[in-house]
Steps between C-alpha positions, in 0.01 A plus 500: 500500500426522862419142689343660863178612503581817670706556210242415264228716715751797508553507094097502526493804717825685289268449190165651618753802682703541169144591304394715782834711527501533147151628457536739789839600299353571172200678675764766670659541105201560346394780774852670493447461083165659482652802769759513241286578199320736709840707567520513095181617446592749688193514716577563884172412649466129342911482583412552826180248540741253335735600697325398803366177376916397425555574878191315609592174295874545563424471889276210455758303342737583727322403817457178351850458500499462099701759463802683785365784658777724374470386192140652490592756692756595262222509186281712691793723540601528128126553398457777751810640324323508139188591671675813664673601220206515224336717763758692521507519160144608454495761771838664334378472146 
């Protein structure tokens, strides 16, 4: 148990940070899962609204330091990949 009250003010501030990082976490899954649905429907232009909407909240989060910038960067890459390739796949097929 900490005995300082900077300790004790810190586990205060940890706390309140913990709920918002999670939140802003679970915000970003939630996007990515809704663009992910939209990629198995099969429908392009609602892929690529979602699409955008991932990006937006993925860069949010990331400026806020609540999640690495390559780490976002990264998702935004693999999305653009699925994106890419179901229009590819439309526009062949």
């Amino acid at each position: 148990m900490a005995h300082s009250l900077s300790s004790k003010k810190r586990i205060r501030q940890n706390a309140k940070k913990r709920v918002t990082n999670r939140a802003r976490k679970s915000a970003v899954k939630t996007e990515i899962r809704h663009f992910e649905k939209a990629l198995k429907d099969g429908n392009v232009e609602t892929a690529q609204q979602r699409f955008r909407l991932a990006v937006k909240r993925l860069d949010k989060t990331a400026s806020k330091s609540t999640m690495h910038k390559n780490t976002a960067a990264r998702k935004k890459s693999q999305l653009a990949r699925r994106l890419n390739a179901l229009i590819a796949k439309k526009a062949s097929g």
